[in-house]
C-alpha positions, -999 to +999 in steps of 0.1 A: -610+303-423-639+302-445-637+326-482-669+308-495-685+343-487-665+356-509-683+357-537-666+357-573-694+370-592-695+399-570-665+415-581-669+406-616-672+436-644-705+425-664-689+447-695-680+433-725-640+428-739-639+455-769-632+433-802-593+436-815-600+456-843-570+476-850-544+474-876-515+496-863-507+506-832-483+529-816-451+512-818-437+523-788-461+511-765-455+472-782-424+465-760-446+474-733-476+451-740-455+419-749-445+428-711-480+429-700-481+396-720-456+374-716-430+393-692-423+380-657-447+401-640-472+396-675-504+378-679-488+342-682-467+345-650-503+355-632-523+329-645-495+300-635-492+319-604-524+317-594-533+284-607-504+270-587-517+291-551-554+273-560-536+238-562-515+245-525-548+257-505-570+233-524-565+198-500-567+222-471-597+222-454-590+256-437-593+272-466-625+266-476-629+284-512-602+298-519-592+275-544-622+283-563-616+321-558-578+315-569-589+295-598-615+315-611-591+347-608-565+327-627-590+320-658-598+356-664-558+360-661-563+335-693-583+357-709-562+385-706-534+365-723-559+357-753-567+392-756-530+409-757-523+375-780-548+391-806-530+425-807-501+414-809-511+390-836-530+423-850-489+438-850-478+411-872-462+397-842-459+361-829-469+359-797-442+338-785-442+332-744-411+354-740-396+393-735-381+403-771-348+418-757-339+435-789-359+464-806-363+442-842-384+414-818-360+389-829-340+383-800-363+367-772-355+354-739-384+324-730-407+326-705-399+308-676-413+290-646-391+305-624-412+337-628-436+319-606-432+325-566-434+289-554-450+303-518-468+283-495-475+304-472-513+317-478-510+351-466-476+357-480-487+346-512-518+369-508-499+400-499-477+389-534-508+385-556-518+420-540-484+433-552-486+414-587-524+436-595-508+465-580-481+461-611-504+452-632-529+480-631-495+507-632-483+491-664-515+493-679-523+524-667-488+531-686-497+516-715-532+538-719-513+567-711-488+561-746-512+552-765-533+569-794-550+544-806-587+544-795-592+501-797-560+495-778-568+522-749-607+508-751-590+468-746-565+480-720-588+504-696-616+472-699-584+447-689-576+473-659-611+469-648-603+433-642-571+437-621-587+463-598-614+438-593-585+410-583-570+434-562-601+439-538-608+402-538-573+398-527-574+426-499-609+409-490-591+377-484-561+392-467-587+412-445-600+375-436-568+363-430-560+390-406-593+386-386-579+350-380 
């Protein structure tokens, strides 16, 4: 199989990241973003995910770039992580890999690598990055739909732009997979 057709740059939104520029935020949509950030399903777990898929496929020669593709998908997954870091920071809050599990965000349980899916398979792995975006783009959705403030909704619908693009790249690989 062959995803150097696939090409990266195609998918890409050209649009700028909105700066971090607010000061408060609606508090109840916080619990909610240090999901998006750090939770199992969050930013981190993606990016390790991801990084770890790129590693499996990467000595195998049927799988001509998709390492790259993984890889690539996996940095922009980084930059999400900086981004929610910076509102969070923005909040006063430490951005700590872990899911505060009391409403003071005192209490945290760390992030762990077991919130990585250690599959091998490629298109099982595929059809559970597919499920990851699809998670992804409802909690942000979620979050925009909470929120008042204009900055945070501008930073979140530009972040959803990114995980809809990840999710066509990963139904065009799938697709691929299929055909073979």
């Amino acid at each position: 199989m062959n995803f150097e057709n696939i090409n990266y740059n195609d998918f890409e939104i050209n649009a700028p990241y909105p700066k971090v520029t607010t000061k408060e935020i609606d508090k109840k949509i916080i619990p909610d973003l240090i999901d998006s950030y750090s939770g199992a399903k969050g930013e981190l777990t993606a990016s390790t995910q991801y990084i770890y898929q790129s590693f499996i496929v990467k000595p195998n020669e049927n799988y001509n770039g998709l390492s790259r593709l993984l890889e690539k998908i996996s940095i922009k997954e980084m930059q999400h992580l900086e981004i929610l870091s910076q509102v969070l920071i923005s909040q006063g809050i430490n951005p700590k890999y872990c899911k505060y599990i009391d409403n003071n965000l005192n209490i945290c349980a760390n992030w762990s690598t077991n919130n990585v899916k250690y599959l091998t398979d490629v298109k099982e792995f595929i059809k559970y990055n597919i499920i990851l975006e699809k998670g992804a783009i409802t909690e942000y959705t979620n979050i925009v739909k909470n929120a008042t403030n204009e900055n945070i909704i501008e930073i979140i619908n530009r972040i959803i732009q990114d995980e809809e693009s990840h999710l066509k790249i990963f139904n065009k690989i799938l697709e691929i997979i299929d055909k073979n």
